[in-house]
Z-matrix of the N, CA and C atoms (Angstrom, degrees):
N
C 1 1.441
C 2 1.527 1 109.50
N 3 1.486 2 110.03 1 123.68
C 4 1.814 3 107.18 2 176.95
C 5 1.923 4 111.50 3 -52.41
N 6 0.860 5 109.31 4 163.96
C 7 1.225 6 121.81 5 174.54
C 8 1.532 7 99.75 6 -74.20
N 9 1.572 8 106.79 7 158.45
C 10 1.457 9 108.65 8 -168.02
C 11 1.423 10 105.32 9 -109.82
N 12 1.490 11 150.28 10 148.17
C 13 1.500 12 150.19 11 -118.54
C 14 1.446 13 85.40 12 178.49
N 15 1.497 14 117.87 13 100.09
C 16 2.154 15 107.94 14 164.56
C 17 1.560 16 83.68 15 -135.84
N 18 1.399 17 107.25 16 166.69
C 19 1.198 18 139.87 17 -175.17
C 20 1.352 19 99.01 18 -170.55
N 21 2.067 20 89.31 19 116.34
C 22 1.629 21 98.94 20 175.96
C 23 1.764 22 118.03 21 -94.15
N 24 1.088 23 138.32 22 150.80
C 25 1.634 24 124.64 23 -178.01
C 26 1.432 25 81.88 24 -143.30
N 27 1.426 26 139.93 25 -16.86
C 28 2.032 27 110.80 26 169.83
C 29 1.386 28 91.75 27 -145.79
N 30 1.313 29 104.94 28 -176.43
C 31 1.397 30 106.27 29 170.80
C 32 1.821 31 161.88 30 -43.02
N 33 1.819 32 65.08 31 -37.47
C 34 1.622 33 108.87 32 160.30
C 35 1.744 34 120.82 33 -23.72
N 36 2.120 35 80.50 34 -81.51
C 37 0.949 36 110.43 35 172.93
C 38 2.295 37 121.03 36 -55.72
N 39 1.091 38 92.50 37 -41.47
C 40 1.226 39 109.47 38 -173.11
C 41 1.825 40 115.29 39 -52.65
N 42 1.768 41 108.98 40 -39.03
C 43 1.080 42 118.35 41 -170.24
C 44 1.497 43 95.24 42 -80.08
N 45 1.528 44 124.90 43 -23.92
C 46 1.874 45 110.03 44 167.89
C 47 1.235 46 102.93 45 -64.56
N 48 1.001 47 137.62 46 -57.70
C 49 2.001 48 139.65 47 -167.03
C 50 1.231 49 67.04 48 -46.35
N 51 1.800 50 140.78 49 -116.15
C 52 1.095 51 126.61 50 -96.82
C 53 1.317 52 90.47 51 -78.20
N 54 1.499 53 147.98 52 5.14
C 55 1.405 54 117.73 53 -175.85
C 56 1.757 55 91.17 54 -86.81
N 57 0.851 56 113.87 55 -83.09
C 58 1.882 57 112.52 56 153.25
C 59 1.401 58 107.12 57 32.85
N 60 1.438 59 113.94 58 -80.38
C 61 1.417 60 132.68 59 -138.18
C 62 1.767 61 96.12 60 -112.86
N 63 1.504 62 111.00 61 2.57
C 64 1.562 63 89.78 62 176.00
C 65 1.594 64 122.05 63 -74.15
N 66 0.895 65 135.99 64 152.19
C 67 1.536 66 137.03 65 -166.14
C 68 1.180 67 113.31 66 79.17
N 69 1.233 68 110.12 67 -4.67
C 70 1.604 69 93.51 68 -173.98
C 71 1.809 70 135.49 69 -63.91
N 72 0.857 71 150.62 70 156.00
C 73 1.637 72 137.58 71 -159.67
C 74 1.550 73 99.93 72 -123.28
N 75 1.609 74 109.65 73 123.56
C 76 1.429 75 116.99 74 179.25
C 77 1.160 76 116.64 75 -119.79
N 78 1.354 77 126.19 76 109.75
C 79 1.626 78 111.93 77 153.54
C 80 1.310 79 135.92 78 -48.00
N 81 1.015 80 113.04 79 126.66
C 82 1.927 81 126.03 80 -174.19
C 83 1.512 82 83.89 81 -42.86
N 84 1.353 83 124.48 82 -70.65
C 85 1.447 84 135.31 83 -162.76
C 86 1.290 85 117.79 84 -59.71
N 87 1.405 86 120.66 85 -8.57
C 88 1.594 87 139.10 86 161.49
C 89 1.616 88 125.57 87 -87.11
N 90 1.308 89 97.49 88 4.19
C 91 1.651 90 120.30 89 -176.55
C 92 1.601 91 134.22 90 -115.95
N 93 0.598 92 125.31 91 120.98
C 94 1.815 93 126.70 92 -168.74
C 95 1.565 94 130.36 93 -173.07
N 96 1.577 95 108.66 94 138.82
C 97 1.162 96 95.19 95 173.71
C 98 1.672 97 124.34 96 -100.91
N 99 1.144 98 128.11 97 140.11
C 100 1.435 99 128.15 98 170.46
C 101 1.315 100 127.41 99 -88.23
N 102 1.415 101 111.72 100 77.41
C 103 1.382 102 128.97 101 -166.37
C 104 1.698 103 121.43 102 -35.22
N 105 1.543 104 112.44 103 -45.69
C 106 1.317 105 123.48 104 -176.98
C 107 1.437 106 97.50 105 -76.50
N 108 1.115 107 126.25 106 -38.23
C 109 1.803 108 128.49 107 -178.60
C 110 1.217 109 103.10 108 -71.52
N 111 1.494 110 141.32 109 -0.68
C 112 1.570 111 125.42 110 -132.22
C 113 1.466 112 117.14 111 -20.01
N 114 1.223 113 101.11 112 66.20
C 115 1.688 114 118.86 113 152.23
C 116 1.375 115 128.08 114 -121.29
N 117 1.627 116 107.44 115 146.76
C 118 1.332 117 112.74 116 -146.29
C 119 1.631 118 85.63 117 -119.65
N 120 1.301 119 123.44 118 109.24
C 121 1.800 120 112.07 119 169.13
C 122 1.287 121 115.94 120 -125.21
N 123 1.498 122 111.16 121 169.90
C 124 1.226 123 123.06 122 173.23
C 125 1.530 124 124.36 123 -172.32
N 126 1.451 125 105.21 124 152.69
C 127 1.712 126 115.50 125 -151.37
C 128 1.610 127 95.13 126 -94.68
N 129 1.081 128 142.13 127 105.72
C 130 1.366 129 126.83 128 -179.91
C 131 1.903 130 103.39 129 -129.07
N 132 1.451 131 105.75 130 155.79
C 133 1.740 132 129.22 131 -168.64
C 134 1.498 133 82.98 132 -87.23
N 135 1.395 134 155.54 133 120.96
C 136 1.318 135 146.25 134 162.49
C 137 1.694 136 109.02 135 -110.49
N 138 1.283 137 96.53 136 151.41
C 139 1.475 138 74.91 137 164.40
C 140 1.562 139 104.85 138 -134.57
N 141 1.557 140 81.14 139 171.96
C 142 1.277 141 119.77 140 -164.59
C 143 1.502 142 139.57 141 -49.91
N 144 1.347 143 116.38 142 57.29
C 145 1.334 144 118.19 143 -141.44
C 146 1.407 145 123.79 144 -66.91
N 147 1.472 146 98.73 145 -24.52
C 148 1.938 147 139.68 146 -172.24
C 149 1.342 148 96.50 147 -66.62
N 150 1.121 149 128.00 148 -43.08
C 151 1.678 150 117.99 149 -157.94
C 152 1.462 151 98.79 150 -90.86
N 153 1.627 152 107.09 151 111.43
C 154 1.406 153 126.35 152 174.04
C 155 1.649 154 122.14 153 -79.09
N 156 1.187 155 99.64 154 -41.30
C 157 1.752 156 104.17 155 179.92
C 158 1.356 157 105.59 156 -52.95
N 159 1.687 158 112.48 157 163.57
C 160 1.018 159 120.42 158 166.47
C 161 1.427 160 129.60 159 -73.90
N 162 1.265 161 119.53 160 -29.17
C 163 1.402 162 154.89 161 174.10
C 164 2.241 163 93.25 162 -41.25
N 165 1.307 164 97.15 163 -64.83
C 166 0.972 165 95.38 164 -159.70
C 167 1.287 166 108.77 165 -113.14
N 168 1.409 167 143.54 166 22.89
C 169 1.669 168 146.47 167 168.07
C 170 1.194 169 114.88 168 -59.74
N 171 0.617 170 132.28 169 130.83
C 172 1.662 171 147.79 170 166.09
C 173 1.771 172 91.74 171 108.80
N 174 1.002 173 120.47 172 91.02
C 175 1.446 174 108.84 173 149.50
C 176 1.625 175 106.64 174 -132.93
N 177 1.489 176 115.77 175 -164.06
C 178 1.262 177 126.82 176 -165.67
C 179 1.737 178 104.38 177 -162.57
N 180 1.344 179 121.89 178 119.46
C 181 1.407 180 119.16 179 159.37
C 182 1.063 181 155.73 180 -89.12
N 183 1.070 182 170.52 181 99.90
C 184 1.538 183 139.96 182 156.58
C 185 1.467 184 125.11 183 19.29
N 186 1.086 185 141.89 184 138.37
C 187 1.444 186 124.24 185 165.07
C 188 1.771 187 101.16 186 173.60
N 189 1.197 188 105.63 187 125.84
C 190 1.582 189 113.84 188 160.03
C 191 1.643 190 126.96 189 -96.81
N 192 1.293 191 108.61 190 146.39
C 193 1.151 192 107.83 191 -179.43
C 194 1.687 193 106.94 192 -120.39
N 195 1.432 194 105.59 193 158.57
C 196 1.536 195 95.74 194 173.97
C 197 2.025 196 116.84 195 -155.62
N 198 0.735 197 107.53 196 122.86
C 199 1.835 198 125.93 197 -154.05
C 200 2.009 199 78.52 198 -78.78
N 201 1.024 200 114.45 199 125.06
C 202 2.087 201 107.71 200 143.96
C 203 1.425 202 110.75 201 -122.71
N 204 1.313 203 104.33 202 161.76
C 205 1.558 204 130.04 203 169.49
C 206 1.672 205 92.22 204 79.04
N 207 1.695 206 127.80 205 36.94
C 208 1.181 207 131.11 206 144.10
C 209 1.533 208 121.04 207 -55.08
N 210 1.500 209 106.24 208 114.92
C 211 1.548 210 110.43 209 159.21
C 212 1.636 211 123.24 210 -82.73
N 213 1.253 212 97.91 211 -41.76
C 214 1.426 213 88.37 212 -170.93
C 215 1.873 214 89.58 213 -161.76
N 216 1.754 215 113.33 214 149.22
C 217 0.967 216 120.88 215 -143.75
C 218 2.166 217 80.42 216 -143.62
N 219 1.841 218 101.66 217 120.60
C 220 1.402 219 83.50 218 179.79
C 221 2.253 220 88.96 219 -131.50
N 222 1.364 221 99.56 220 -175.01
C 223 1.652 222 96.31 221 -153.94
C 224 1.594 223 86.65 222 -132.33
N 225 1.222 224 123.57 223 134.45
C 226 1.179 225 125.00 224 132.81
C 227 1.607 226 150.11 225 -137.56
N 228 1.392 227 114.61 226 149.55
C 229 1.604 228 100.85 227 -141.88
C 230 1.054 229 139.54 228 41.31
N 231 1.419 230 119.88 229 55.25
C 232 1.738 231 138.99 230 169.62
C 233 0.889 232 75.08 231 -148.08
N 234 1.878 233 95.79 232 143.31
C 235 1.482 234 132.70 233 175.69
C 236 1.609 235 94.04 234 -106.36
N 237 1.160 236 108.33 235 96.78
C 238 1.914 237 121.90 236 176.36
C 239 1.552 238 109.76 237 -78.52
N 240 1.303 239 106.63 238 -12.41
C 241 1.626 240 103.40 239 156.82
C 242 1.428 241 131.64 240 -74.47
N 243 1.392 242 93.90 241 -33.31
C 244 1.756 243 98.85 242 166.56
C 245 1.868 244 119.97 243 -71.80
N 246 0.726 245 102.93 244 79.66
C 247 1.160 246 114.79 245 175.71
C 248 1.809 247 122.96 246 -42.26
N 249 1.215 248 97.09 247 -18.56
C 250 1.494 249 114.26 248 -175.50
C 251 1.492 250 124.17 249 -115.57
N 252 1.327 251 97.00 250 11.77
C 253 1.491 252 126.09 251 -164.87
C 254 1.485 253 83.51 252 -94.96
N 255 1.546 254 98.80 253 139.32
C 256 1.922 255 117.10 254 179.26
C 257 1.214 256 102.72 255 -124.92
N 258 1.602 257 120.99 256 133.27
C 259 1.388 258 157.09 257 -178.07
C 260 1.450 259 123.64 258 -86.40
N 261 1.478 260 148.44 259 67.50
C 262 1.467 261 138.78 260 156.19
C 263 1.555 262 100.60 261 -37.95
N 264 1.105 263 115.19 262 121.20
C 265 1.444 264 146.64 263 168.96
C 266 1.705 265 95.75 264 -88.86
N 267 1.292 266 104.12 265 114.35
C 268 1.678 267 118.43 266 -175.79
C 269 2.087 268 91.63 267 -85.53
N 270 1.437 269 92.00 268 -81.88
C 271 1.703 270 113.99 269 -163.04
C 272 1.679 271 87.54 270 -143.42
N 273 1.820 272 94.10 271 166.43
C 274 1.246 273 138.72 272 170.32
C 275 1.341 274 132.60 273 -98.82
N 276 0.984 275 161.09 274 67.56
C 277 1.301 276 128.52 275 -148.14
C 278 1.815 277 110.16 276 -137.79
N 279 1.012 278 117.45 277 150.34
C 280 1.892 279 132.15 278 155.82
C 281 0.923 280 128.70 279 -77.32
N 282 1.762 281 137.82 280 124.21
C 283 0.796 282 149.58 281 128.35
C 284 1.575 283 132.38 282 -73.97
N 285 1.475 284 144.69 283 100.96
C 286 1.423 285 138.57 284 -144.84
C 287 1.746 286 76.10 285 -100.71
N 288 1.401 287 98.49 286 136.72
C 289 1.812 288 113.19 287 172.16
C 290 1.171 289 114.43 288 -113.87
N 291 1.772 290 120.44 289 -30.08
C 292 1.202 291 122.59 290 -178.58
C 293 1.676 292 105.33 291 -144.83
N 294 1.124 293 112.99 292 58.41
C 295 1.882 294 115.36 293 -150.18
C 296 1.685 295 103.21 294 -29.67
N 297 1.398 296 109.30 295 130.06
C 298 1.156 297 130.92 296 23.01
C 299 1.309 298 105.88 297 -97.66
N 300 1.789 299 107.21 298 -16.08
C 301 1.808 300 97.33 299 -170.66
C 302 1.734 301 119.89 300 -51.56
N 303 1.227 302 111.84 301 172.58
C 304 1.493 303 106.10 302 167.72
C 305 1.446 304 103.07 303 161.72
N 306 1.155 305 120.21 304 168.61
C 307 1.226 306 157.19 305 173.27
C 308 1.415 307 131.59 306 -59.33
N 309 1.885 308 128.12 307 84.00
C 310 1.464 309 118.01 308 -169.95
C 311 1.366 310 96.70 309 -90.69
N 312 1.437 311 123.07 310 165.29
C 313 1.238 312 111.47 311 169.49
C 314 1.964 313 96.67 312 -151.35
N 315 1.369 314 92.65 313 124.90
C 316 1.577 315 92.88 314 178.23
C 317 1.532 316 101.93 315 -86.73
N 318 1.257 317 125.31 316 134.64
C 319 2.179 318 126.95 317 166.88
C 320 1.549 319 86.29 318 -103.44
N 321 1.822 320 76.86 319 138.13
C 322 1.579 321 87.14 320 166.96
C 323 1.584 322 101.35 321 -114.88
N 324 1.341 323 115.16 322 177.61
C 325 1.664 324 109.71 323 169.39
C 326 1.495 325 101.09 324 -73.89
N 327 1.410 326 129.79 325 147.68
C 328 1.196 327 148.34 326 165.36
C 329 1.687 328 98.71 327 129.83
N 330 0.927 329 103.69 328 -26.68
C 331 1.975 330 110.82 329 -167.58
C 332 1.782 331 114.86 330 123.15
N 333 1.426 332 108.68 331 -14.65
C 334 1.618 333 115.56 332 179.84
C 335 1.469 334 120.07 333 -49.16
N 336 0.643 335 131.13 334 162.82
C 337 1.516 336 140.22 335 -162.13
C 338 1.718 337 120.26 336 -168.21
N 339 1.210 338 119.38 337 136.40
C 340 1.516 339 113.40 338 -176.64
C 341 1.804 340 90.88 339 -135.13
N 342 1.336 341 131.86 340 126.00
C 343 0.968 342 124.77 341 164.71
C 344 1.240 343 128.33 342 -102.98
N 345 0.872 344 145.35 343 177.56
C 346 1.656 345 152.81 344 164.87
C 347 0.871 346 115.02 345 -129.30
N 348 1.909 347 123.28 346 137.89
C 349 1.158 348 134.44 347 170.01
C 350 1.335 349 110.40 348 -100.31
N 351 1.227 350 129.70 349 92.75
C 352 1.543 351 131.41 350 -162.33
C 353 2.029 352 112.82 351 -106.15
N 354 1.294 353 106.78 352 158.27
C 355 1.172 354 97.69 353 -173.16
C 356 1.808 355 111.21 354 -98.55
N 357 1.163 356 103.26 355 0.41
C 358 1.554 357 114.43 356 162.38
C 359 1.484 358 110.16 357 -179.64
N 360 1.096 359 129.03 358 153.80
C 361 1.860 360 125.30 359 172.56
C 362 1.211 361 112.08 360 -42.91
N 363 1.372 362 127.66 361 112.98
C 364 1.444 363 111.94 362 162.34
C 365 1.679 364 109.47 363 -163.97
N 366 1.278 365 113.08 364 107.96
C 367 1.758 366 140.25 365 -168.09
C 368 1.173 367 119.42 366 -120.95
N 369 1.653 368 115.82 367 163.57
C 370 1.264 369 108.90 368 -172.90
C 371 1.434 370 96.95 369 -144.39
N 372 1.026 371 156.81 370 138.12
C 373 1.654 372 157.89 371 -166.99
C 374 1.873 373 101.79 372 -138.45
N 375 1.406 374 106.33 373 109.63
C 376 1.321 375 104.61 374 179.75
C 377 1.341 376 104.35 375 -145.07
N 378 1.828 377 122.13 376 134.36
C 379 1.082 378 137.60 377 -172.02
C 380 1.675 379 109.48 378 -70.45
N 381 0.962 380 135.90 379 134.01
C 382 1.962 381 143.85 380 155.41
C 383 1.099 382 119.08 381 -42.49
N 384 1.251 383 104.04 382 -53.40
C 385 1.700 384 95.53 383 -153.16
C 386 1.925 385 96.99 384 168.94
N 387 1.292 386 111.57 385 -171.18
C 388 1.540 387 115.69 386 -168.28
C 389 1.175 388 110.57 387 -47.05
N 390 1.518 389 118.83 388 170.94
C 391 1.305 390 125.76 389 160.82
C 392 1.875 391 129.07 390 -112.62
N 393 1.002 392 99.33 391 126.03
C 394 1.978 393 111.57 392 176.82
C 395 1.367 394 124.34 393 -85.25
N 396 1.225 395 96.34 394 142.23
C 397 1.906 396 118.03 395 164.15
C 398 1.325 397 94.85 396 -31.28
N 399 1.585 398 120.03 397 121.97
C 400 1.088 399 117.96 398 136.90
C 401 1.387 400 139.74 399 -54.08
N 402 1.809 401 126.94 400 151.10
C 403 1.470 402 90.09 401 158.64
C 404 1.289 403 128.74 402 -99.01
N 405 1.118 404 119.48 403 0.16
C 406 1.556 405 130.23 404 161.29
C 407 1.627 406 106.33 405 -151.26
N 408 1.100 407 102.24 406 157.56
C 409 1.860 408 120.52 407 157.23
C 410 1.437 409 122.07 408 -75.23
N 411 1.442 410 112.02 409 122.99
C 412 1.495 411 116.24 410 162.29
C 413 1.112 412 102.29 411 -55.96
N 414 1.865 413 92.57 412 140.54
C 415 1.359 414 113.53 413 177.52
C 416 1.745 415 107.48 414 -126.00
N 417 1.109 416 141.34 415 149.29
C 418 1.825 417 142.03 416 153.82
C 419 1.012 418 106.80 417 -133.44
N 420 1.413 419 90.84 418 139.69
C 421 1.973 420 108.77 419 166.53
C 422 1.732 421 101.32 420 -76.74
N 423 1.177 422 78.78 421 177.02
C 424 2.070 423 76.18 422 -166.82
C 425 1.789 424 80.22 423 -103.51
């Protein structure tokens, strides 16, 4: 399977990343913002939502993501001191406050949240390298 390549610029686009990237598992310590870059990145295990066959279901990738034209980046309920602390990535989503500026906000499972104050949508979602055996499949109750 090619490696996967998205770049979000509106919402549109934005609601594929988060279908993409739901489940994915982040280390606190795989996360950061680069204030002088206003870029917001992060290294996350995702899995594999694309691969339909049976042959190959359940996998998990490599993949970085990366937020630009970040102003300011705020946290809630994540302990960003734990460095070793791991993240289920629920969804992604935009709120426009002053179009184009607005509001990303990653949910994690537990209720955590990391938002971004961005100066318009603009992301990049790119796969690492191979993909692995899961050890289980995400599951949600509706």
């Amino acid at each position: 399977m090619p490696d996967l390549k998205l770049i979000a610029l509106d919402e549109e686009d934005l609601e594929v990343v988060s279908a993409y990237t739901q489940d994915a598992i982040i280390r606190v310590a795989d996360m950061g913002f680069a204030k002088s870059d206003n870029r917001f990145a992060a290294i996350m295990n995702r899995y594999v939502w694309e691969k339909g066959d049976s042959k190959t279901k359940g996998h998990r990738r490599r993949s970085a993501i990366h937020f630009d034209k970040v102003l300011d980046v705020k946290s809630k309920g994540i302990n960003l001191s734990a460095r070793d602390g791991v993240l289920d990535l629920l969804s992604i989503s935009f709120v426009p406050t002053d179009a184009p500026k607005g509001n990303i906000t990653l949910s994690f499972a537990g209720g955590g949240t990391i938002e971004l104050v961005v100066e318009c949508l603009e992301l990049r979602l790119s796969d690492l390298g191979a993909s692995w055996a899961a050890k289980a499949t995400p599951s949600h109750t509706d």
